[in-house]
Every structure is written in structure tokens, then in C-alpha cells.
N, CA, C and O atoms as CSV, one atom per row, in Angstrom:
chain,resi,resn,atom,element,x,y,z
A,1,UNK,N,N,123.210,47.726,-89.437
A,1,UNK,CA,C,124.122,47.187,-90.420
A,1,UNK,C,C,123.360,46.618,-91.621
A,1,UNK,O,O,123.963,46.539,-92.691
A,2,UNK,N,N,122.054,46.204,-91.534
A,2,UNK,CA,C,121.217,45.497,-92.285
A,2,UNK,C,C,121.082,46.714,-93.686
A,2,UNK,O,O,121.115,46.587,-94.910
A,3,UNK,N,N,120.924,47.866,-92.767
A,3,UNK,CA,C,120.165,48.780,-93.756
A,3,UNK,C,C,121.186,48.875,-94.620
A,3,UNK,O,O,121.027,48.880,-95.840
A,4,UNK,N,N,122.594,48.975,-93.887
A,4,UNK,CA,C,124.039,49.576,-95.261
A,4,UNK,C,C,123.929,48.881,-96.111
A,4,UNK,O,O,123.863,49.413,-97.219
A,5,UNK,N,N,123.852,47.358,-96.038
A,5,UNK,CA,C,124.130,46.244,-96.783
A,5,UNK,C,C,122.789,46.649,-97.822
A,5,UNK,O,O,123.230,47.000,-98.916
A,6,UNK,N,N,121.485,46.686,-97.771
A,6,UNK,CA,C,120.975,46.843,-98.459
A,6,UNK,C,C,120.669,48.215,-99.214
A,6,UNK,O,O,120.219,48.316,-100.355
A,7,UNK,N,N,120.909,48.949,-98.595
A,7,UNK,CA,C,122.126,50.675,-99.495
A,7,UNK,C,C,122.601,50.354,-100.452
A,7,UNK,O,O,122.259,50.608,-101.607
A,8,UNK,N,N,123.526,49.703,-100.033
A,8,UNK,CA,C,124.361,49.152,-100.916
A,8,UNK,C,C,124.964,48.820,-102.436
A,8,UNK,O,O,125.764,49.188,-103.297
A,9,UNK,N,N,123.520,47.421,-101.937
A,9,UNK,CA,C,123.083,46.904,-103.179
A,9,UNK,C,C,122.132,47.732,-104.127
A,9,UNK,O,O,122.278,47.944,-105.331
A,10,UNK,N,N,121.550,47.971,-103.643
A,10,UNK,CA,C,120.693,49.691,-104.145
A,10,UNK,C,C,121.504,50.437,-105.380
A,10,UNK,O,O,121.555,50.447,-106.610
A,11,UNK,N,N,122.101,51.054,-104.224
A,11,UNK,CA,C,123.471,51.981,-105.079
A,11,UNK,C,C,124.167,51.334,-105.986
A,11,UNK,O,O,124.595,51.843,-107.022
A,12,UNK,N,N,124.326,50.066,-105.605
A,12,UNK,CA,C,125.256,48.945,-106.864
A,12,UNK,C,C,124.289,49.284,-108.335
A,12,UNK,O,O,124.553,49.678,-109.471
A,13,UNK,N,N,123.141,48.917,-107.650
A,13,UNK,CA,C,122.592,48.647,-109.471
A,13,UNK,C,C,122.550,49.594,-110.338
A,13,UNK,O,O,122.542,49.390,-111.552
A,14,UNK,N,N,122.504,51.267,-109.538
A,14,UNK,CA,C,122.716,52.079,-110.481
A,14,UNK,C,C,124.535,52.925,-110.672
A,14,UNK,O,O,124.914,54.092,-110.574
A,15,UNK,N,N,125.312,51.491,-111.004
A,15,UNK,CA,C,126.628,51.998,-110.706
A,15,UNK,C,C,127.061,53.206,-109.495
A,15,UNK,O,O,127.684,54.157,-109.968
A,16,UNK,N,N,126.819,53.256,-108.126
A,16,UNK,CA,C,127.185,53.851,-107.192
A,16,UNK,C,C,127.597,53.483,-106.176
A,16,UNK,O,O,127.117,52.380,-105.914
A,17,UNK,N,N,128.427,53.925,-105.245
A,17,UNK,CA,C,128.641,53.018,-104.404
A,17,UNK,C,C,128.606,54.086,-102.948
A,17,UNK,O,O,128.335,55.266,-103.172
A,18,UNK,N,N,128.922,53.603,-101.252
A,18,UNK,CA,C,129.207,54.129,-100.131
A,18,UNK,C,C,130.350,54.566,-99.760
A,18,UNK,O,O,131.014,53.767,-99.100
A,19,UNK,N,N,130.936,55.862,-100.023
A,19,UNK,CA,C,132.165,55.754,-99.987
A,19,UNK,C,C,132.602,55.870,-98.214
A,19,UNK,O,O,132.103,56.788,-97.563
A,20,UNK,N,N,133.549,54.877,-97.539
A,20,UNK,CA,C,133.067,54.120,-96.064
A,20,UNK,C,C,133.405,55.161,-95.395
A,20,UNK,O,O,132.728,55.278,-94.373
A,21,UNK,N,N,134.555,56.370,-95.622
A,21,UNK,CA,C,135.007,57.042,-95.080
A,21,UNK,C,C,134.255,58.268,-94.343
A,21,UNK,O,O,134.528,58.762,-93.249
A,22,UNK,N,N,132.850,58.748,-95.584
A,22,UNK,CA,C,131.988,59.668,-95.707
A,22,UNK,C,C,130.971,58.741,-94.694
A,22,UNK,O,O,130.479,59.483,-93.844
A,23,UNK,N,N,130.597,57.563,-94.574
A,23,UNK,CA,C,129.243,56.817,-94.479
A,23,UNK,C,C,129.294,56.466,-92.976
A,23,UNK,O,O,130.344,56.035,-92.499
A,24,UNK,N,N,128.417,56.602,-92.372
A,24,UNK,CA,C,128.056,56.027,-90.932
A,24,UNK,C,C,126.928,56.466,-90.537
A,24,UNK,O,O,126.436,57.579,-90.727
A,25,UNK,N,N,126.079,54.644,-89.393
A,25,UNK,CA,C,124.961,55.171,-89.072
A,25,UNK,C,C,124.675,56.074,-87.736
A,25,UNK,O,O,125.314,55.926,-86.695
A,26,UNK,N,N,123.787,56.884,-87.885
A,26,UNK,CA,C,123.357,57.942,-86.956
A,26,UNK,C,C,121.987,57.204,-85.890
A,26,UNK,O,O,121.072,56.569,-86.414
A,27,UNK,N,N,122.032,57.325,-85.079
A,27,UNK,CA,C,120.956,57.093,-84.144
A,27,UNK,C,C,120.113,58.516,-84.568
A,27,UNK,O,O,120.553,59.659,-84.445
A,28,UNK,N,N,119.103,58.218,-84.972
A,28,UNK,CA,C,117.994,59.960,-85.209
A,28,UNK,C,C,116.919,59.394,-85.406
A,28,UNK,O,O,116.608,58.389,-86.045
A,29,UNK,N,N,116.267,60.244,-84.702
A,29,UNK,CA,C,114.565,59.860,-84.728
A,29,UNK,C,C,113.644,60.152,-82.838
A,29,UNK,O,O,114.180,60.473,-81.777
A,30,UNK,N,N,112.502,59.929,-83.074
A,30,UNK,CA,C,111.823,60.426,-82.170
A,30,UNK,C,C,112.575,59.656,-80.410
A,30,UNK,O,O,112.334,60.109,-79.291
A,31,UNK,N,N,113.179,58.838,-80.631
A,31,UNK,CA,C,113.539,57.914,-79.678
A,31,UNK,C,C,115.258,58.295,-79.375
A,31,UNK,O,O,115.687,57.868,-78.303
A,32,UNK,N,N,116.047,58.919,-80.090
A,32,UNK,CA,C,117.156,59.108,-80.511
A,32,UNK,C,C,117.793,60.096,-78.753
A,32,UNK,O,O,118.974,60.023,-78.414
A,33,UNK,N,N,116.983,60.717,-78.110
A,33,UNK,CA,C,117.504,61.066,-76.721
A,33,UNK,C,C,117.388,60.286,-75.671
A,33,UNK,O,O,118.041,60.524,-74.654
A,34,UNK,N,N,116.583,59.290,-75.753
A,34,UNK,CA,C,116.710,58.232,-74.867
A,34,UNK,C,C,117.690,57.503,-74.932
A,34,UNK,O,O,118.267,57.300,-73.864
A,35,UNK,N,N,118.276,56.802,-76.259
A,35,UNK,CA,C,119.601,55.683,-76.908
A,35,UNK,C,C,120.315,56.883,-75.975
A,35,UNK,O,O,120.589,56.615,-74.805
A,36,UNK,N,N,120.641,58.356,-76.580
A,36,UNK,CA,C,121.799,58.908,-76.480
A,36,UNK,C,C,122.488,58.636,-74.892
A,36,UNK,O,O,123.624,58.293,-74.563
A,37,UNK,N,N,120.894,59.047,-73.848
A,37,UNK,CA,C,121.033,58.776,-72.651
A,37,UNK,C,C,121.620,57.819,-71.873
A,37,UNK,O,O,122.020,57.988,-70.721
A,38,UNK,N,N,121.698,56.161,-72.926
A,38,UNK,CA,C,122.066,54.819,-72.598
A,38,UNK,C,C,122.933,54.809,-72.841
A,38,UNK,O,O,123.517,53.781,-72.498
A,39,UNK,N,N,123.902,56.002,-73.710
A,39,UNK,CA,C,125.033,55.505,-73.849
A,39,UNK,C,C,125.802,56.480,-73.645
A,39,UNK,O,O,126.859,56.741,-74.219
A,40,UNK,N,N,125.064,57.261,-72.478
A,40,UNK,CA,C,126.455,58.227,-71.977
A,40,UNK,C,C,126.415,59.200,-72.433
A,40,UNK,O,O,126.661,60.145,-71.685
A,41,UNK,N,N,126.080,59.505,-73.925
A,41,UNK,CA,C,125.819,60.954,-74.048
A,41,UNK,C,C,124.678,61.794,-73.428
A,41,UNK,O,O,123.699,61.359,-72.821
A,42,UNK,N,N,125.030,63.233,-73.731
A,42,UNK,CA,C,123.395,63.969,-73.087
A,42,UNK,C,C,122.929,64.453,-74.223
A,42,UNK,O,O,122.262,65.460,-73.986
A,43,UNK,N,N,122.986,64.119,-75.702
A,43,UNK,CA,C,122.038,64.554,-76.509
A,43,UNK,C,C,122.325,63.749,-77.835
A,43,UNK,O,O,123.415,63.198,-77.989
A,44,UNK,N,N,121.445,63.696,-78.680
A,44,UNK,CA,C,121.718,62.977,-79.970
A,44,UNK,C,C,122.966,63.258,-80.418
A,44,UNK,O,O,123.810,63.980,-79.887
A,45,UNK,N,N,123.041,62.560,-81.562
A,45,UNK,CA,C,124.322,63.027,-82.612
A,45,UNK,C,C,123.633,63.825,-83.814
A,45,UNK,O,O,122.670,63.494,-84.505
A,46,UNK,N,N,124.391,64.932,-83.848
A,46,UNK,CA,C,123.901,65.392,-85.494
A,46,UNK,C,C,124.333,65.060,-86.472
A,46,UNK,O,O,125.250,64.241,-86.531
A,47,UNK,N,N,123.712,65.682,-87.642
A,47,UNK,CA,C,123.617,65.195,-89.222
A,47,UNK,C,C,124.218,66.810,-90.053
A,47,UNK,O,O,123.594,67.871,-90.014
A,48,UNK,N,N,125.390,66.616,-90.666
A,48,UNK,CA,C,125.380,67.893,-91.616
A,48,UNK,C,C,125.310,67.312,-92.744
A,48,UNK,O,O,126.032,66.342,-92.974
A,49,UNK,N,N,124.535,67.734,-93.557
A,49,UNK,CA,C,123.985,67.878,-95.009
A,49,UNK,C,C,123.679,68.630,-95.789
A,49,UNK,O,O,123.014,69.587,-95.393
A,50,UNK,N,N,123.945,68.557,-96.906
A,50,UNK,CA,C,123.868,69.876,-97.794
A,50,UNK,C,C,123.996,71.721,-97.414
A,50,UNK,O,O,123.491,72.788,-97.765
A,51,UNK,N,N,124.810,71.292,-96.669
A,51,UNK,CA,C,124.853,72.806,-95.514
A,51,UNK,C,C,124.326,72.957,-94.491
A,51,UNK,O,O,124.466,74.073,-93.991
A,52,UNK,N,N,123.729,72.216,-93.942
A,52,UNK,CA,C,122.613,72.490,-92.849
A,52,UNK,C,C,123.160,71.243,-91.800
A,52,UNK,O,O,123.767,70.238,-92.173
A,53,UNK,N,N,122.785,71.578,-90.403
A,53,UNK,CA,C,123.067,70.883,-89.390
A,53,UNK,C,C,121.538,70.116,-89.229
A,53,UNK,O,O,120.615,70.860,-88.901
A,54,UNK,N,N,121.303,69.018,-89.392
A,54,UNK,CA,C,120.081,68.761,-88.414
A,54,UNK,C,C,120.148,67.809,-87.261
A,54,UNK,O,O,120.755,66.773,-87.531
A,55,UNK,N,N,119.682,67.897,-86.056
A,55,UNK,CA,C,119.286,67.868,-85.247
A,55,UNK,C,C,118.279,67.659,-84.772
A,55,UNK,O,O,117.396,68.429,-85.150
A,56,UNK,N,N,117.886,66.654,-83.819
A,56,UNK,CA,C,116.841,65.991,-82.924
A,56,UNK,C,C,116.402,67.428,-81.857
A,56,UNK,O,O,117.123,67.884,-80.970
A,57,UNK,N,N,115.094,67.912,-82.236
A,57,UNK,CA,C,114.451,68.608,-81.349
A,57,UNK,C,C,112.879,68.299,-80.949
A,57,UNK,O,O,112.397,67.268,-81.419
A,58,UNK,N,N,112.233,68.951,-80.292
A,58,UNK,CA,C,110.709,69.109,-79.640
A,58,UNK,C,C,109.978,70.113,-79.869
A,58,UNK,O,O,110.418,71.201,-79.499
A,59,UNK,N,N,109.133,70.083,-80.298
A,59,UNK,CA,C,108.066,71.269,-80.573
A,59,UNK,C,C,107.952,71.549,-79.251
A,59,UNK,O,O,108.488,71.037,-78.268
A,60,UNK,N,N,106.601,73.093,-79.458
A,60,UNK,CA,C,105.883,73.687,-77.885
A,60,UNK,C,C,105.423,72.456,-77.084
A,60,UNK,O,O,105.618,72.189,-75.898
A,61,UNK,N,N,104.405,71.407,-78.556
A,61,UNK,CA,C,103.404,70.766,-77.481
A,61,UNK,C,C,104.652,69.470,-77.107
A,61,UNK,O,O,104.260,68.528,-76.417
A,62,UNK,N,N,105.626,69.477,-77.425
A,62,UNK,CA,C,106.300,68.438,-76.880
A,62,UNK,C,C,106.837,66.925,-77.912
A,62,UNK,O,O,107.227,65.887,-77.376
A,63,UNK,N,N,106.753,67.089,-79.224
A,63,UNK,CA,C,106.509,66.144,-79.990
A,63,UNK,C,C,108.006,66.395,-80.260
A,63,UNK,O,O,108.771,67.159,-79.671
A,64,UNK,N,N,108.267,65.448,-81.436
A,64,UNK,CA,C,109.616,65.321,-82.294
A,64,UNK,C,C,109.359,66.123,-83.253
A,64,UNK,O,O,108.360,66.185,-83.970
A,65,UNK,N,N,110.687,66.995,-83.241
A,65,UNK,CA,C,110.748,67.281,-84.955
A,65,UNK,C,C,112.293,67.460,-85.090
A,65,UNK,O,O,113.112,67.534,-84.173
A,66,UNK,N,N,112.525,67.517,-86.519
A,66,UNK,CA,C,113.666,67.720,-87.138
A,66,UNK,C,C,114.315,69.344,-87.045
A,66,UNK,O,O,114.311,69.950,-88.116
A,67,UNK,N,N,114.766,69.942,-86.057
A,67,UNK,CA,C,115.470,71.309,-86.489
A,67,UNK,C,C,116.569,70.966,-87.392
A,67,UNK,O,O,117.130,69.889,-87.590
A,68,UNK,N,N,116.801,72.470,-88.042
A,68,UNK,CA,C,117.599,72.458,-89.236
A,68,UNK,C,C,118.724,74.355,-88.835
A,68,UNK,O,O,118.493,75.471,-88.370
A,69,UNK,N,N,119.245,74.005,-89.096
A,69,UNK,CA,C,121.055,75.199,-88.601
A,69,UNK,C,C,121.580,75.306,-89.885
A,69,UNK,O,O,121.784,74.292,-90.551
A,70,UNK,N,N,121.807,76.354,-90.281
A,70,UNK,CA,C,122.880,76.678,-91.316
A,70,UNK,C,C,124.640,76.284,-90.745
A,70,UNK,O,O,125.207,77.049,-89.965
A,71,UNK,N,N,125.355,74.952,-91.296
A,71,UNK,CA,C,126.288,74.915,-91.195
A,71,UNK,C,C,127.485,75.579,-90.520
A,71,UNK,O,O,128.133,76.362,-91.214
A,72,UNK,N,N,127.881,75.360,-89.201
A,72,UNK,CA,C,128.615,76.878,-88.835
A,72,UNK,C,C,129.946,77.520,-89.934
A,72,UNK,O,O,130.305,78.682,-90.119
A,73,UNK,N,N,130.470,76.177,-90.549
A,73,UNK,CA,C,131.714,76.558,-91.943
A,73,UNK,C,C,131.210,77.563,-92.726
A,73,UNK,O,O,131.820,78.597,-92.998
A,74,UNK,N,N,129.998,77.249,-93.129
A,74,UNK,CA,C,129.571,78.024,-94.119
A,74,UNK,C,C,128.518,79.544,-93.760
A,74,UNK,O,O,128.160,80.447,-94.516
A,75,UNK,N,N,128.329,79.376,-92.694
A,75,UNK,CA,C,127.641,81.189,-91.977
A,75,UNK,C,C,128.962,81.593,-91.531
A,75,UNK,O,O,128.744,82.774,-91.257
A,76,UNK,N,N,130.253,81.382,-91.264
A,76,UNK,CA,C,131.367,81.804,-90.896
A,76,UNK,C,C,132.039,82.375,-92.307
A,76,UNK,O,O,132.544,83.467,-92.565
A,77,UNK,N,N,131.844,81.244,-93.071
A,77,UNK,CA,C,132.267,81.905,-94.779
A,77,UNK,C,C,131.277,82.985,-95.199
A,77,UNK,O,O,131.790,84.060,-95.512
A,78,UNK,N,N,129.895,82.887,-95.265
A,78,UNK,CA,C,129.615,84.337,-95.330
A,78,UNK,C,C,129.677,85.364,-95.077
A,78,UNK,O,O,129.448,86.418,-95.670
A,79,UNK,N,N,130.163,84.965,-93.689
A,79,UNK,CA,C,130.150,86.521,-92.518
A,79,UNK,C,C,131.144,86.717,-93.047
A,79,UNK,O,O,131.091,87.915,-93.326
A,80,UNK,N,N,132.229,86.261,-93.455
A,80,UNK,CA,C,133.484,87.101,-93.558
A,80,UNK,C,C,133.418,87.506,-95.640
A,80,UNK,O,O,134.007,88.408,-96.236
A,81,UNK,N,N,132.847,86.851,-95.988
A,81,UNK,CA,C,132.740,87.425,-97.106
A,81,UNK,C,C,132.080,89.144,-97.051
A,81,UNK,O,O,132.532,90.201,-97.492
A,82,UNK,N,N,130.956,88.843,-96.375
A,82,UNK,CA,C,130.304,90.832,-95.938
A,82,UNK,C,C,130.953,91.487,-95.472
A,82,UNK,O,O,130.802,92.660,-95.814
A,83,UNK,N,N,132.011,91.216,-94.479
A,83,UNK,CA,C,132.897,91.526,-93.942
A,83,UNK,C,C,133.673,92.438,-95.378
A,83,UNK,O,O,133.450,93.637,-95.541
A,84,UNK,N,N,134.389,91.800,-96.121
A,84,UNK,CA,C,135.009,91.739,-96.585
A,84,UNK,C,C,134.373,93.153,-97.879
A,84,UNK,O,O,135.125,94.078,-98.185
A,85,UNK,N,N,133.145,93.050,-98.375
A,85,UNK,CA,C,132.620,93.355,-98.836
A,85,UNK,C,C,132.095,94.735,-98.505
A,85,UNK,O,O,131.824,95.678,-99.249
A,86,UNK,N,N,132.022,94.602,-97.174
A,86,UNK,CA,C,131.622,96.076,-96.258
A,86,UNK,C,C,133.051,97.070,-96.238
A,86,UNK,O,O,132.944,98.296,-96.263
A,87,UNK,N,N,134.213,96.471,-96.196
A,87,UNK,CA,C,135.272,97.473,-96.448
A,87,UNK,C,C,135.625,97.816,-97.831
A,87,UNK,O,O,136.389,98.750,-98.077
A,88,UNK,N,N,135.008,96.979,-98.876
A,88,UNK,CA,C,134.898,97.885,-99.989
A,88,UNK,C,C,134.464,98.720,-100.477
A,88,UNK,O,O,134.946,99.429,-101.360
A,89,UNK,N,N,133.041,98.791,-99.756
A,89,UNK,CA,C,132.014,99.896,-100.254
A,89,UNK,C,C,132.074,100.892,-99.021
A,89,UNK,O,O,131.068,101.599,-98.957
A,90,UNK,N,N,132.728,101.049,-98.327
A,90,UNK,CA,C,133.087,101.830,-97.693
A,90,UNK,C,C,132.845,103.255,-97.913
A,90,UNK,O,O,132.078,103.943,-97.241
A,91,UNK,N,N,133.819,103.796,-99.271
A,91,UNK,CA,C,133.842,104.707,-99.788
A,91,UNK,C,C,132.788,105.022,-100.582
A,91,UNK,O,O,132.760,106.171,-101.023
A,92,UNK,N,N,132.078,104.412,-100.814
A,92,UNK,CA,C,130.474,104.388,-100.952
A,92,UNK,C,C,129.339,105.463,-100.791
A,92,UNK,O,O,129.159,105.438,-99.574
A,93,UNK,N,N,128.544,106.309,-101.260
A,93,UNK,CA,C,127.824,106.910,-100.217
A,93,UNK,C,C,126.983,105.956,-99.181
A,93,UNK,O,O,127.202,104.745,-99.160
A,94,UNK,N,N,125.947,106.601,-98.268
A,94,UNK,CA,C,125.615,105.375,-97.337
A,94,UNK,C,C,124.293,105.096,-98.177
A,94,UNK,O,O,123.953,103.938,-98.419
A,95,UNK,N,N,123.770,105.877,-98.488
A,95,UNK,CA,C,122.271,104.936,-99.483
A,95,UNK,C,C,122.491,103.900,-100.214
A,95,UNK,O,O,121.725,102.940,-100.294
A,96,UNK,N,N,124.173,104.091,-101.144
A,96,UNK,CA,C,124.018,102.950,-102.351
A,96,UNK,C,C,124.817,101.657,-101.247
A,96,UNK,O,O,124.603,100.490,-101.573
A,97,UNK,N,N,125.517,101.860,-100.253
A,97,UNK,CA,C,125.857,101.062,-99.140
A,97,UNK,C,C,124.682,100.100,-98.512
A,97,UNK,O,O,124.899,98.915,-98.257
A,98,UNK,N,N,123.291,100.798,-98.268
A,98,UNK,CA,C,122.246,100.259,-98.208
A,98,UNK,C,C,121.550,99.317,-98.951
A,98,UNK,O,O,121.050,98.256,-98.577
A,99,UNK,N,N,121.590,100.071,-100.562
A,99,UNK,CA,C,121.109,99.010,-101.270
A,99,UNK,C,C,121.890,98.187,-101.381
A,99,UNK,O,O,121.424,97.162,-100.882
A,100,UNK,N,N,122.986,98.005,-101.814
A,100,UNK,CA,C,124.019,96.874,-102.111
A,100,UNK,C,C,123.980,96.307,-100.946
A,100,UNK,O,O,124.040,95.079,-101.015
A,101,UNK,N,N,123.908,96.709,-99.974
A,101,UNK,CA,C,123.728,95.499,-98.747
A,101,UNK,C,C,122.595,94.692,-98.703
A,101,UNK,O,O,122.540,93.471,-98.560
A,102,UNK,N,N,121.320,95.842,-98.897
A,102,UNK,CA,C,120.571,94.652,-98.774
A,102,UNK,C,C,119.965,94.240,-99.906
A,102,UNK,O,O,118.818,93.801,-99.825
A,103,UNK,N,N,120.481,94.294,-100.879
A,103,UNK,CA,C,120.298,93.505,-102.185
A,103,UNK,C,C,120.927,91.628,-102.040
A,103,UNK,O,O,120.240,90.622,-102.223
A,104,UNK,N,N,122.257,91.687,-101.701
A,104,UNK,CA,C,123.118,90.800,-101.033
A,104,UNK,C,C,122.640,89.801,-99.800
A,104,UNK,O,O,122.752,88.579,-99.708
A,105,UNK,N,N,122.097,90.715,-98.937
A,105,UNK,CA,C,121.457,90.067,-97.726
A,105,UNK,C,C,120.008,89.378,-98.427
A,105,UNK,O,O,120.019,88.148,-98.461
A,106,UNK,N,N,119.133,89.863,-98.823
A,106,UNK,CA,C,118.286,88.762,-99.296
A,106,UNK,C,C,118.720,87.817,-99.931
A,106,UNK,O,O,118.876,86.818,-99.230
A,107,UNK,N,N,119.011,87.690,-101.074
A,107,UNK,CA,C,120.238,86.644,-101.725
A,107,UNK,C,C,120.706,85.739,-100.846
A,107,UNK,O,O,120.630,84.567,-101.214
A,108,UNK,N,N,121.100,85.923,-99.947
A,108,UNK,CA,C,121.855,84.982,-99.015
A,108,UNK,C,C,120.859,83.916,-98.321
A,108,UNK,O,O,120.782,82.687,-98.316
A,109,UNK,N,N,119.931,85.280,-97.572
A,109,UNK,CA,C,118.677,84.708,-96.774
A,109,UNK,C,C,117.678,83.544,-97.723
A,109,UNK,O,O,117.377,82.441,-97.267
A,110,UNK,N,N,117.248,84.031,-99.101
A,110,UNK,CA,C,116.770,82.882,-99.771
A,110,UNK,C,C,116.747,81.940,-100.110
A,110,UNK,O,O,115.764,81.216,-100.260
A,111,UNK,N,N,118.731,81.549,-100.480
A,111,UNK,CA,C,119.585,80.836,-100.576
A,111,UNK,C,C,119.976,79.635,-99.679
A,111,UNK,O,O,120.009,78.446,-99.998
A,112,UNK,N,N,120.289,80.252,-98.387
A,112,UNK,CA,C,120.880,78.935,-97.729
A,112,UNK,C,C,120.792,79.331,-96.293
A,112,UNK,O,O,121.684,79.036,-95.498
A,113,UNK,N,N,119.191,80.329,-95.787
A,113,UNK,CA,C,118.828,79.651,-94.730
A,113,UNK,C,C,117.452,79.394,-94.285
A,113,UNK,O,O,116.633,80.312,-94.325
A,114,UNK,N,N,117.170,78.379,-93.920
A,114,UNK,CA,C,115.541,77.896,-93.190
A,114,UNK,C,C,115.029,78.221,-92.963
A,114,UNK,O,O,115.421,78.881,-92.001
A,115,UNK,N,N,113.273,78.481,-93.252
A,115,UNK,CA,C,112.684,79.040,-92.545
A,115,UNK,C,C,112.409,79.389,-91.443
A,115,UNK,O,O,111.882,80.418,-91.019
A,116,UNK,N,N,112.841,78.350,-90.884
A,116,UNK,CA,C,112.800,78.434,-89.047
A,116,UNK,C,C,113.684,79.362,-88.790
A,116,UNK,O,O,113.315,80.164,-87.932
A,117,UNK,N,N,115.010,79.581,-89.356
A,117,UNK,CA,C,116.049,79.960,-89.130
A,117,UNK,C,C,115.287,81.984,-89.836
A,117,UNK,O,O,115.984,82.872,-89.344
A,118,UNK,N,N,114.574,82.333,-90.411
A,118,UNK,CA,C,114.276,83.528,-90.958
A,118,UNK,C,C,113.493,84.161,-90.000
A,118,UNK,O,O,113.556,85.354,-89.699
A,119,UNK,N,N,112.309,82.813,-89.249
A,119,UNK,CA,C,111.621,83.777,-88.425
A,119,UNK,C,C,112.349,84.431,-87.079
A,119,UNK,O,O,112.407,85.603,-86.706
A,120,UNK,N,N,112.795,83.406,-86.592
A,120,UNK,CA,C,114.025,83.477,-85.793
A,120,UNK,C,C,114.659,85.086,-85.592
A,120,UNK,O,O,114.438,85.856,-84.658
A,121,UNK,N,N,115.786,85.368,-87.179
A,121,UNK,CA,C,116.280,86.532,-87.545
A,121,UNK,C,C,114.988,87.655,-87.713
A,121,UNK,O,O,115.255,88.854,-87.638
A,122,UNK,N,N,113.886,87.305,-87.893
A,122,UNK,CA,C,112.800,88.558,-87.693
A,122,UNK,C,C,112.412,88.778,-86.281
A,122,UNK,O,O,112.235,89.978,-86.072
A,123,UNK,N,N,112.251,88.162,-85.420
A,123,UNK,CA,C,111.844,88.440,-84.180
A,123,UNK,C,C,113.728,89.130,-83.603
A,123,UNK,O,O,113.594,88.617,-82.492
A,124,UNK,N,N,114.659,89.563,-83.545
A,124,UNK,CA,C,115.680,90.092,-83.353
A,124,UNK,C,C,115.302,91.653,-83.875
A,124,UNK,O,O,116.152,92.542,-83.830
């Protein structure tokens, strides 16, 4: 509660404010599956931000790190946009179907998803 209050005032001085509805604190951090454990849950709480889900994870050797997810709203809005896009070019031959696809598909991939999230889609 300490930290909001001093948010806060923060945000005050450069005319901004918390709007309360959007704002709440998250338990996250290297310690954040143990709390979860004390209180009944079996895993942290996540964070969506700027499109991306993040999430309390562990590396190989076992450490903390931050994973990062493309939003499921918004990989659901793309998919159906290609979707959508794939029955237009339909009538298409299949080469210029190719390029226009994957002209589009990089675009996307550069755009708004993670690296983690690219190597991921390369090993598939």
C-alpha cells in the first residue's frame, strides 16, 4: 500500500493520476510462488501489458525469470484476421498467395511477438 501512495504522489506532480479501477498490486518476483502457495493458490498471478501476458517462470538452471505470451485477445484477433484474409486471396494464384502471406506473417512476427515466443515458433 506504501508503494501506491507514493505512485501516487509521483503521478500527481506530473498532472496524472491511478485510475483505481485499472490499478492493483500484483505479488511478482523471484519469491512470488511461494506467497502464491500461502495463499492457496498453485501459481502466481499474471500481468497483461501492452499486449503481452507476463508471468513468473524458471530458467534450465533453475533461477527466476520473467516469461512474456502474446495476449490471448489479441493472437485470437490476428488469427482471425488471416483467416479472414486467406479467403480472400483465395482466388489468387498459389505463388502470389505465398508471398502475400508471408509478407504479412513477418509483419506480425516483428510486431507483437517475443523473442522467446519466435524461437519457440522455429523449433515447430
Amino acid at each position: 500500500m506504501r508503494f501506491q501512495e507514493v505512485l501516487r504522489k509521483r503521478l500527481g506532480k506530473f498532472g496524472l493520476d491511478l485510475a483505481p479501477t485499472k490499478t492493483k498490486l500484483v505479488e511478482f518476483g523471484r519469491f512470488a510462488q511461494r506467497y502464491a502457495g500461502k495463499r492457496g493458490r498453485r501459481r502466481p498471478e499474471t500481468i497483461c501489458f501492452l499486449g503481452f501476458t507476463l508471468y513468473c517462470t524458471r530458467n534450465h538452471k533453475g533461477n527466476f525469470k520473467v516469461g512474456f505470451r502474446t495476449e490471448k485477445s489479441r493472437l485470437h484477433r490476428s488469427l482471425s484476421k488471416m483467416c479472414d484474409l486467406m479467403q480472400r486471396m483465395r482466388h489468387l494464384p498459389i505463388q502470389e498467395q505465398v508471398i502475400n502471406l508471408n509478407r504479412i506473417l513477418l509483419q506480425q512476427l516483428r510486431l507483437s511477438i517475443p523473442y522467446r515466443e519466435l524461437q519457440a515458433i522455429a523449433v515447430l
